[in-house]
DRENDO-1510 file (C-alpha; in Angstrom, 1 decimal, always signed):
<recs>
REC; n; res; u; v; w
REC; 1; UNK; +123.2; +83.2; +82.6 .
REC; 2; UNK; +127.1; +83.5; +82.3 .
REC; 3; UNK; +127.5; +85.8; +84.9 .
REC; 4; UNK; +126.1; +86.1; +88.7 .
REC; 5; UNK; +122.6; +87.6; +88.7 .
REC; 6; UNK; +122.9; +91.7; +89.6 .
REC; 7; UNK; +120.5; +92.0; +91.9 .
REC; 8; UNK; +118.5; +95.6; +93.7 .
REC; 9; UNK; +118.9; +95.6; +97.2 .
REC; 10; UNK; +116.6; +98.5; +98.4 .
REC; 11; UNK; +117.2; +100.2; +101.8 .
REC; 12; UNK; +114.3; +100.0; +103.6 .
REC; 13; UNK; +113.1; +102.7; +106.1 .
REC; 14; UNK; +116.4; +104.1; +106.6 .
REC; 15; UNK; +115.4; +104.8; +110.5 .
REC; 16; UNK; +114.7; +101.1; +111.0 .
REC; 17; UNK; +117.3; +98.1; +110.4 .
REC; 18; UNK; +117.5; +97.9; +106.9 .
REC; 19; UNK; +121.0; +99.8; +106.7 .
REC; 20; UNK; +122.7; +98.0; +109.3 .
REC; 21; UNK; +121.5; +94.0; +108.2 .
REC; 22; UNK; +122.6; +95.0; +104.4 .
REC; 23; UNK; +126.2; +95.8; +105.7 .
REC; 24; UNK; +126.4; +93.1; +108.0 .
REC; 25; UNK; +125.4; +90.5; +105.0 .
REC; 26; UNK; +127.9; +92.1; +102.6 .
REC; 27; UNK; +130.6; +90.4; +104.5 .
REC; 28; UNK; +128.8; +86.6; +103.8 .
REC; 29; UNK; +131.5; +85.5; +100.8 .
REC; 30; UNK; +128.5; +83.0; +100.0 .
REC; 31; UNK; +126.6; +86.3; +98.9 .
REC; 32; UNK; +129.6; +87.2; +96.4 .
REC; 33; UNK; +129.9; +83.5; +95.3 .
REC; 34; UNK; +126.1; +83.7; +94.0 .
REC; 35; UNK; +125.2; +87.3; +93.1 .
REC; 36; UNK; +126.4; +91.1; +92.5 .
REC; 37; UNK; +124.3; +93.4; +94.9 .
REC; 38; UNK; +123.4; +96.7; +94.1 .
REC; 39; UNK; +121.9; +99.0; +97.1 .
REC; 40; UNK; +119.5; +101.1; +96.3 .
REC; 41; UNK; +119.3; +104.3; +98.8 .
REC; 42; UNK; +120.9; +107.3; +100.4 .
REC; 43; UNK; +125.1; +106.1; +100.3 .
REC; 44; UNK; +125.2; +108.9; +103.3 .
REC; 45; UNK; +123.3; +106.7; +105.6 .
REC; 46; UNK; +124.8; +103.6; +104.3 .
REC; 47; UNK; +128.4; +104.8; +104.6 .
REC; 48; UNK; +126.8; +105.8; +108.6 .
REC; 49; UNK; +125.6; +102.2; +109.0 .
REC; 50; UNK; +129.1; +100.7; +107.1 .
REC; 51; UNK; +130.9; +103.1; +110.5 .
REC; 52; UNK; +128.2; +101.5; +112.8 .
REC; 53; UNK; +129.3; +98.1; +112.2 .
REC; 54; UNK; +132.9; +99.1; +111.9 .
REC; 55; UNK; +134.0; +96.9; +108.8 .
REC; 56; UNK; +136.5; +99.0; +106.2 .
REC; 57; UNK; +134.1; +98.8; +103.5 .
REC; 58; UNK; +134.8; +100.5; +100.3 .
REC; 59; UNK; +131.6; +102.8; +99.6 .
REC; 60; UNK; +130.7; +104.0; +95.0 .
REC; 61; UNK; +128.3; +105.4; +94.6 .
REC; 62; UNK; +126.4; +106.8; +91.5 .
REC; 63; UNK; +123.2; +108.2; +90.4 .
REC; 64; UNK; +122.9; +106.2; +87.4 .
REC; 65; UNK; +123.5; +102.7; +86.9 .
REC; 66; UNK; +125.7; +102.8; +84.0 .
REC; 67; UNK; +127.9; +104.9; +85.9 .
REC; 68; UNK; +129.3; +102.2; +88.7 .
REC; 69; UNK; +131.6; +100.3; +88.0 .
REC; 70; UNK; +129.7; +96.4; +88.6 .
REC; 71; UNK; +132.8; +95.0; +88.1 .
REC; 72; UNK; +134.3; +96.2; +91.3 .
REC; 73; UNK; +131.2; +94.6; +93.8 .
REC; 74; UNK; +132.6; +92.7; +96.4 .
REC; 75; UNK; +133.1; +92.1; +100.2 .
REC; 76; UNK; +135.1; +94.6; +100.4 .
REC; 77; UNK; +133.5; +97.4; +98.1 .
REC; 78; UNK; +129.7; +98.0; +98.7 .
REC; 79; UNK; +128.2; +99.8; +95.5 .
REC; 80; UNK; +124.9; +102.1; +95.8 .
REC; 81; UNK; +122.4; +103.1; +93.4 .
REC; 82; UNK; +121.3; +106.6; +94.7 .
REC; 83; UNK; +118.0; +107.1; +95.9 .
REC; 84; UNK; +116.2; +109.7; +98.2 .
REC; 85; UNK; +116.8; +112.9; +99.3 .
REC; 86; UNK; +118.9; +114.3; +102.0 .
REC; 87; UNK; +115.9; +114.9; +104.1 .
REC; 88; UNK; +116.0; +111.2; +105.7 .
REC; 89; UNK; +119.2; +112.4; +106.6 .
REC; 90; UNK; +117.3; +114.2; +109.2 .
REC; 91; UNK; +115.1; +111.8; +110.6 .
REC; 92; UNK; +115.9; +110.3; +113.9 .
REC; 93; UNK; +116.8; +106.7; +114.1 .
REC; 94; UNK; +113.6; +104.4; +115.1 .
REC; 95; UNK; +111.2; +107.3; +114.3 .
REC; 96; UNK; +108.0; +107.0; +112.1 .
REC; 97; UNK; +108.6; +109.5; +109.2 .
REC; 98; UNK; +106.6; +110.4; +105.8 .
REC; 99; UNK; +110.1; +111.3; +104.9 .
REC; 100; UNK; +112.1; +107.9; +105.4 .
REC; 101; UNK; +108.5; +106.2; +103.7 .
REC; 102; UNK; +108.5; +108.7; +100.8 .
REC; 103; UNK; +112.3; +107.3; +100.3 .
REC; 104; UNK; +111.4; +103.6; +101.0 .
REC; 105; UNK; +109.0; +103.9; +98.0 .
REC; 106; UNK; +111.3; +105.7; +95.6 .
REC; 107; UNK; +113.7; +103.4; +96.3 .
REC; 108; UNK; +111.2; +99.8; +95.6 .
REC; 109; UNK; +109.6; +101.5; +92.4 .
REC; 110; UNK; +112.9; +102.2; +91.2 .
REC; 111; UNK; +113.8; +98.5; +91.7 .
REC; 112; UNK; +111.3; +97.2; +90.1 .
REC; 113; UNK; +111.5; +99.5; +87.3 .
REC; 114; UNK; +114.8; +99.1; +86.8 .
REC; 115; UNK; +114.3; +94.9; +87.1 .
REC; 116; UNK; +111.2; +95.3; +84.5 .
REC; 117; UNK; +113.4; +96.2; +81.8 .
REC; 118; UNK; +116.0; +93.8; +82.5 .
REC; 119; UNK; +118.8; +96.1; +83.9 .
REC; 120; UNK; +118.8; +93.7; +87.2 .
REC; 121; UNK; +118.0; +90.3; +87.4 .
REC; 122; UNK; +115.7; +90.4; +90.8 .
REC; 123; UNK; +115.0; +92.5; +94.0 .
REC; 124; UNK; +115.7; +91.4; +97.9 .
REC; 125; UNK; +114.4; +94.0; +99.9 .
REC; 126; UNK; +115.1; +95.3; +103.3 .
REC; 127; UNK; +112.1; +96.3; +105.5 .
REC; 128; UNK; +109.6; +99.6; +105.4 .
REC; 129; UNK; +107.6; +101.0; +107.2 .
REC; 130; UNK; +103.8; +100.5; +106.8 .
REC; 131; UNK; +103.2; +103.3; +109.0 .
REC; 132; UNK; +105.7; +106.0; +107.4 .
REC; 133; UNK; +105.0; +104.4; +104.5 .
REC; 134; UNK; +101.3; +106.0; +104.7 .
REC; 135; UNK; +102.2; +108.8; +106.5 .
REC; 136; UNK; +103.9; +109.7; +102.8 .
REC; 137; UNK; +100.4; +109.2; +101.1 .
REC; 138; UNK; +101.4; +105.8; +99.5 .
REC; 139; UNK; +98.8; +103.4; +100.8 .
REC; 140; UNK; +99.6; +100.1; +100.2 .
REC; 141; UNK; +99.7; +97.3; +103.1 .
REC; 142; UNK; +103.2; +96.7; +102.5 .
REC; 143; UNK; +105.7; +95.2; +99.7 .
REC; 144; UNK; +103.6; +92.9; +98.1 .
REC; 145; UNK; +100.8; +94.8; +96.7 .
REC; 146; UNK; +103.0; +97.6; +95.6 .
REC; 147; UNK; +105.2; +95.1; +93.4 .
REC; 148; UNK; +101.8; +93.6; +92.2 .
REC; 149; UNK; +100.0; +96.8; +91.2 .
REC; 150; UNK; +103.9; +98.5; +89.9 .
REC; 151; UNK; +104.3; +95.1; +88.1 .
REC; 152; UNK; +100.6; +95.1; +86.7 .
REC; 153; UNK; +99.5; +91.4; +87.7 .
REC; 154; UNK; +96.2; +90.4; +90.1 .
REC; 155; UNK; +97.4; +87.2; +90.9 .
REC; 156; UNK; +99.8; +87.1; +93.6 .
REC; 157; UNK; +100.9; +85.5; +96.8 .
REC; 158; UNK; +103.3; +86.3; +99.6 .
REC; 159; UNK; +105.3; +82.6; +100.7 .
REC; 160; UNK; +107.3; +82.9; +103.5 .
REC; 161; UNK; +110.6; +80.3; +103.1 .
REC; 162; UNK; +112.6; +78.5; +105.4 .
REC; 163; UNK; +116.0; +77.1; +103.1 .
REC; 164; UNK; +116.8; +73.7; +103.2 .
REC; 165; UNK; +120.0; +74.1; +105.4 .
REC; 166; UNK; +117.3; +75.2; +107.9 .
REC; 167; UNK; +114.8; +72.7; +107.5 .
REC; 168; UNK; +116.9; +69.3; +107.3 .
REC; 169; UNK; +113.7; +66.9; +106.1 .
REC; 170; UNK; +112.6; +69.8; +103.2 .
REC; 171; UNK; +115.2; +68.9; +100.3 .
REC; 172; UNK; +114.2; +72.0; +98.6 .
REC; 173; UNK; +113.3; +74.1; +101.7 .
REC; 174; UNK; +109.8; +74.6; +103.4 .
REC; 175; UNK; +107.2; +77.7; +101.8 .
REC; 176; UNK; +104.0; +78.6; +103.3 .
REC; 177; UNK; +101.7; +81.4; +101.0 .
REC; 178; UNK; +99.0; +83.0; +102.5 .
REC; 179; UNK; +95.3; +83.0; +100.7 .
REC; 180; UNK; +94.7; +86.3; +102.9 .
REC; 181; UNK; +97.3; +88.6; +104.1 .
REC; 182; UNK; +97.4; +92.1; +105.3 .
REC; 183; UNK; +93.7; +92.5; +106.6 .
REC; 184; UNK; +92.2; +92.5; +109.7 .
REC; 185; UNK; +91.1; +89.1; +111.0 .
REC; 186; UNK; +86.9; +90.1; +110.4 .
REC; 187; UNK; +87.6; +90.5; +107.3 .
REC; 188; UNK; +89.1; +86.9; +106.3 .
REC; 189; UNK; +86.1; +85.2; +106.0 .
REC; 190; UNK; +84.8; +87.7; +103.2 .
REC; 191; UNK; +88.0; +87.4; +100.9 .
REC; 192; UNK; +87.9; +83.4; +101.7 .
REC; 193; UNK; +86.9; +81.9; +98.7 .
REC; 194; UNK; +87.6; +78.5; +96.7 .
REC; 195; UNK; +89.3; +80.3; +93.8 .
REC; 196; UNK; +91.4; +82.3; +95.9 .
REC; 197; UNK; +92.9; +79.1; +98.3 .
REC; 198; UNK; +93.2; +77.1; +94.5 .
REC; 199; UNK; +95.3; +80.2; +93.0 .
REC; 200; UNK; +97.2; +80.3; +96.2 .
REC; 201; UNK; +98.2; +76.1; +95.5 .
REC; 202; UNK; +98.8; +76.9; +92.1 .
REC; 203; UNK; +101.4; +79.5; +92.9 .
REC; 204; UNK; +103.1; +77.5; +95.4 .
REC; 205; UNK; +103.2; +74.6; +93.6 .
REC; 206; UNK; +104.9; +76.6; +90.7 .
REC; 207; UNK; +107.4; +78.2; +92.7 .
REC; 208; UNK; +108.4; +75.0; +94.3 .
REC; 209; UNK; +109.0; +73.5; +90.9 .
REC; 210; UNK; +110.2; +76.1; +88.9 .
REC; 211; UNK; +112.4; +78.0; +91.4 .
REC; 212; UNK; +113.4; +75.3; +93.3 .
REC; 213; UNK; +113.7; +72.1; +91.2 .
REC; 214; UNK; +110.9; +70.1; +93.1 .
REC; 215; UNK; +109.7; +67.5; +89.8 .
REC; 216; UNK; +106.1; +67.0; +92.1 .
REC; 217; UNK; +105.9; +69.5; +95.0 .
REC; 218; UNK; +103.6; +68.2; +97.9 .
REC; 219; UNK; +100.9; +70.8; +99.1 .
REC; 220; UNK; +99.4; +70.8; +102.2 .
REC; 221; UNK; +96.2; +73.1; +102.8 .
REC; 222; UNK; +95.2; +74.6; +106.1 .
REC; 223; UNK; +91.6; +74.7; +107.4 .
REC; 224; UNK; +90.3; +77.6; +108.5 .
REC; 225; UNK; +89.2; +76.1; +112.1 .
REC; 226; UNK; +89.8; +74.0; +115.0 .
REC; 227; UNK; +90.0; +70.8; +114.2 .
REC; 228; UNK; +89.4; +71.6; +110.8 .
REC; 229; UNK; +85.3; +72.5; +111.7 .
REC; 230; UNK; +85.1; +69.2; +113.3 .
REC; 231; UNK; +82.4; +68.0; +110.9 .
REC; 232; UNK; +81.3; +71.2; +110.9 .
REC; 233; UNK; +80.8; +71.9; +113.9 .
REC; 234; UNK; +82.7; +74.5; +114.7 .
REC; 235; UNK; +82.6; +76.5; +111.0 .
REC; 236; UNK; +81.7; +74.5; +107.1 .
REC; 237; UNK; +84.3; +76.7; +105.8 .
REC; 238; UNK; +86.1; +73.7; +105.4 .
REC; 239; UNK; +83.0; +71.6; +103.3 .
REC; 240; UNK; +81.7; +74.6; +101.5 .
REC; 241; UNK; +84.8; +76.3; +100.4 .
REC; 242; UNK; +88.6; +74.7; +100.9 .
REC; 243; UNK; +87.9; +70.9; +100.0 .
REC; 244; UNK; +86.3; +71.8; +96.6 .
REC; 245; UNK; +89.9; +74.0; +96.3 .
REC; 246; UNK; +91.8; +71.3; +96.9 .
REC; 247; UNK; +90.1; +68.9; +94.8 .
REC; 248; UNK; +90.7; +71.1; +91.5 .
REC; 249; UNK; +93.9; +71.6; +92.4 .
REC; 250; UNK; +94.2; +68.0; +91.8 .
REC; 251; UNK; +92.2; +67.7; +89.0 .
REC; 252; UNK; +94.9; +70.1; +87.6 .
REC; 253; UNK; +97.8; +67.8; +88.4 .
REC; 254; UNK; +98.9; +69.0; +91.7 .
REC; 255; UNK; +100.0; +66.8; +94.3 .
REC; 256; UNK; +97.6; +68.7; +96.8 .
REC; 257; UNK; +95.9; +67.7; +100.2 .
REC; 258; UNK; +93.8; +69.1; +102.7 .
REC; 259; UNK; +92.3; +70.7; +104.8 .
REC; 260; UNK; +94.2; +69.7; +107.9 .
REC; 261; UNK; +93.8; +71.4; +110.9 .
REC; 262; UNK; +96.7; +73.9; +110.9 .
REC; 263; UNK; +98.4; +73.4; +114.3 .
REC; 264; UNK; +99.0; +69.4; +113.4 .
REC; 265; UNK; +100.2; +70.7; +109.4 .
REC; 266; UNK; +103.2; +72.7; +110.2 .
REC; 267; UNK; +104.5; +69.9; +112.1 .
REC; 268; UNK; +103.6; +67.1; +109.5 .
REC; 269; UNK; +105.5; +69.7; +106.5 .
REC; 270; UNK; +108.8; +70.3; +108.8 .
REC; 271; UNK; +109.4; +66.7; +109.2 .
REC; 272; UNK; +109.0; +66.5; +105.7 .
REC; 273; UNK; +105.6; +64.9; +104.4 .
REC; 274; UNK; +105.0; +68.2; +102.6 .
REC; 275; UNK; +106.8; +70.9; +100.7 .
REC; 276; UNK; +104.6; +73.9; +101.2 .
REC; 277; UNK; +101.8; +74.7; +102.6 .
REC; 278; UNK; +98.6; +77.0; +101.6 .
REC; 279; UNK; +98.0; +78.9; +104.9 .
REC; 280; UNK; +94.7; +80.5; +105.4 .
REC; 281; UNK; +95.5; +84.2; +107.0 .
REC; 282; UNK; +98.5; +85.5; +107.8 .
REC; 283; UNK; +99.0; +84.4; +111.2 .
REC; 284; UNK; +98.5; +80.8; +110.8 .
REC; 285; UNK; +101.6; +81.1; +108.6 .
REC; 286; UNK; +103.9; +83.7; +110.0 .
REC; 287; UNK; +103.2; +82.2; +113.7 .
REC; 288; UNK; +104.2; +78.6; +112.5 .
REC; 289; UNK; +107.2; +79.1; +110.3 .
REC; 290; UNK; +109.0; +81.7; +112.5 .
REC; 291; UNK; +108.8; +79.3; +114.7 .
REC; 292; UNK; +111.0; +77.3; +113.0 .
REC; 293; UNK; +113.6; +79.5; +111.6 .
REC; 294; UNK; +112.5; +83.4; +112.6 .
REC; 295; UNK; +115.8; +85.0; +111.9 .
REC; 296; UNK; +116.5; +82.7; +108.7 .
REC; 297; UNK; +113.1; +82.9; +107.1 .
REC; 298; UNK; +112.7; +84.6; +103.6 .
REC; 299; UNK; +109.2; +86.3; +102.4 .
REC; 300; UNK; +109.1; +85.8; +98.5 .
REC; 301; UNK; +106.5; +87.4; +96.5 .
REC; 302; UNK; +104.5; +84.8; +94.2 .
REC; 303; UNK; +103.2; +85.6; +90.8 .
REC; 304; UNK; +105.0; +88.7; +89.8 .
REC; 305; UNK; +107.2; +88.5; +86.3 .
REC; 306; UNK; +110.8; +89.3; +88.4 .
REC; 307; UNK; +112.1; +88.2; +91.8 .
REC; 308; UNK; +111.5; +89.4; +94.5 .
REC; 309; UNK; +113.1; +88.0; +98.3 .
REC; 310; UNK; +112.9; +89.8; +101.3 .
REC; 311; UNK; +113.6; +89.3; +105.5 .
REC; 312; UNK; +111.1; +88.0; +106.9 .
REC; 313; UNK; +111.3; +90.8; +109.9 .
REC; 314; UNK; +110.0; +94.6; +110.3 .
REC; 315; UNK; +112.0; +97.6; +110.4 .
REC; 316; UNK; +112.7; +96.7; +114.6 .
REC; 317; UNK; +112.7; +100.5; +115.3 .
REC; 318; UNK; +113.1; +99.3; +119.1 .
REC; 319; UNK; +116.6; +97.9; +117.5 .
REC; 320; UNK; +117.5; +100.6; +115.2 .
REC; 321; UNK; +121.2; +101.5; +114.9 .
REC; 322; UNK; +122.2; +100.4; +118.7 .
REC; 323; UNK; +125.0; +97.7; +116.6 .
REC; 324; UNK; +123.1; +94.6; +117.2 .
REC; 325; UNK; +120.9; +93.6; +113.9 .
REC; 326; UNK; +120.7; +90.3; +113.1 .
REC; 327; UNK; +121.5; +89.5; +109.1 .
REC; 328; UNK; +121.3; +86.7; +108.8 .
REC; 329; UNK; +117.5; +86.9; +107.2 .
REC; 330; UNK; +119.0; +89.5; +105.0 .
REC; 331; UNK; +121.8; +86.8; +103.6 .
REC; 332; UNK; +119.1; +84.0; +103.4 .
REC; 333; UNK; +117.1; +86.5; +101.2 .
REC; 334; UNK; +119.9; +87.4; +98.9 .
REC; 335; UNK; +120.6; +83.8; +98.4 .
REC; 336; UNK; +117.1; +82.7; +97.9 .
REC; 337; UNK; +116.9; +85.6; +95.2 .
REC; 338; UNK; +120.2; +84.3; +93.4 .
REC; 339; UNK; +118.9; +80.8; +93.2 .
REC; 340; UNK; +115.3; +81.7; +91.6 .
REC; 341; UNK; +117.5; +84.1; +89.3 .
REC; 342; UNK; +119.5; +81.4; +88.3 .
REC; 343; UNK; +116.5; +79.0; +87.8 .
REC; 344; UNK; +114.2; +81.6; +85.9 .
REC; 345; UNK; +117.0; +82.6; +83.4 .
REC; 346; UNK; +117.4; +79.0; +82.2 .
REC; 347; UNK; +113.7; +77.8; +81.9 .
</recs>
């Protein structure tokens, strides 16, 4: 690719932080040095969040992407893609709305559209609401299954990444993808199966290689209880379903191993024995890895045929527009996008 990768930054739930953390990590030169953002959103309430953080930012602003001029992206000119109508205008900051999710939605399908057919070269997304994001009829759990259903794939993964500047003993940065995500905790054990944790390593592994240069990625695989069953004595999940996993991941050419008990893994991958790890549920991922690096995590959806990066944070509605967002997930996730841009485009 000859030039930087143009890449969709959509909103978010305009009431959350979404508006404020995309100004704040417009000023990062590093973003500038390795991509050209595009937001995707209402400019009225960006030009109200580029006034909240107080920086002299130059707002275009076009309906059609054709019509800005790409050329004139930098630190000091933000350039928007206009999306939703002037009803979020309306909403009050930190409020679940149908009309700030309605918006939140245009604003991802658009991106993804617009990515499908080339036009950009990936997607970093700000945060939605799930809540508002229903209360507009669109039921999905959240980012990832709409991207998978918009982008027409069934297998998928949501990885949560830590960079490599943040994990010092990870040369190519820590990820941890989830078998099961957005469910409630009953329902693991009934989507907990050996295909699902080996499509999980095979998605990891791939990412690992592919998007970040890893030759042999090490995998390690979570159990599912304490002490890994303890011979199963405490659950055969282990025996019966995530061993046999692992082993065809192997058979397959995957540096995989496993199950460990999860609260000794995450400590074993940070000081660098492993590259990413297969969590189990959602929490036995998210807990561990925001842990280590909350504010400069990335969530990267696995599986789909663009990019996609995201924070690694909600809306923070408690937060909202006070002047005090934290962006530096938001630069992280612009980066992270940039580099798997970069990577896909010359494989």
């Amino acid at each position: 690719m000859t030039k930087k990768p143009l890449l969709a930054v959509t909103i978010g739930d305009t009431a959350g932080v979404g508006p404020e953390v995309i100004v704040r990590a417009w000023a990062d030169p590093r973003v500038h040095e390795q991509c050209r953002p595009v937001v995707l959103g209402h400019p009225q309430v960006l030009q109200q969040a580029v006034a909240l953080v107080g920086r002299p930012l130059e707002l275009l602003s076009a309906q059609n992407l054709g019509d800005l001029d790409l050329d004139r992206i930098s630190s000091e000119t933000i350039v928007c893609l206009e999306v939703g109508e002037d009803e979020v205008l309306a909403v009050p900051h930190g409020a679940v709305d149908a009309r700030t999710g309605h918006a939140a939605y245009e604003a991802v399908v658009r991106a993804i559209d617009e990515t499908l057919t080339g036009a950009f070269q990936g997607i970093v997304t700000a945060p939605l609401s799930k809540a508002a994001l229903h209360a507009a009829r669109h039921h999905y759990p959240g980012h990832t299954e709409l991207l998978a259903e918009r982008c027409s794939v069934d297998e998928f993964g949501m990885m949560l990444y830590l960079p490599s500047a943040e994990a010092p003993n990870c040369p190519a940065g820590l990820g941890v993808v989830h078998v099961t995500l957005h469910m409630a905790l009953r329902d693991v054990f009934s989507h907990l199966s050996s295909a699902a944790v080996l499509e999980k390593c095979q998605l990891v592994e791939r990412v690992m290689r592919e998007g970040f240069g890893l030759a042999t990625p090490r995998v390690g695989v979570c159990a599912l209880n304490p002490h890994g069953g303890e011979e199963g004595l405490f659950g055969d999940e282990e025996s019966r379903i995530i061993a046999p996993a692992v082993r065809q991941a192997v058979e397959l050419g995957i540096d995989a191993s496993g199950p460990f008990p999860a609260d000794t893994l995450m400590i074993r991958a940070r000081d660098g024995e492993f590259d990413a790890v297969v969590a189990i549920y959602h929490d036995q991922g998210h807990i561990a890895l925001k842990l280590l690096g909350m504010h400069r995590a990335v969530n990267i959806t696995l599986g789909l045929p663009i990019v996609r990066t995201s924070v690694a944070h909600g809306t923070a509605f408690d937060r909202a527009w006070q002047g005090t967002a934290e962006a530096s997930g938001m630069i992280a996730a612009l980066l992270a996008a940039a580099q798997l841009a970069k990577n896909r485009s010359s494989s």
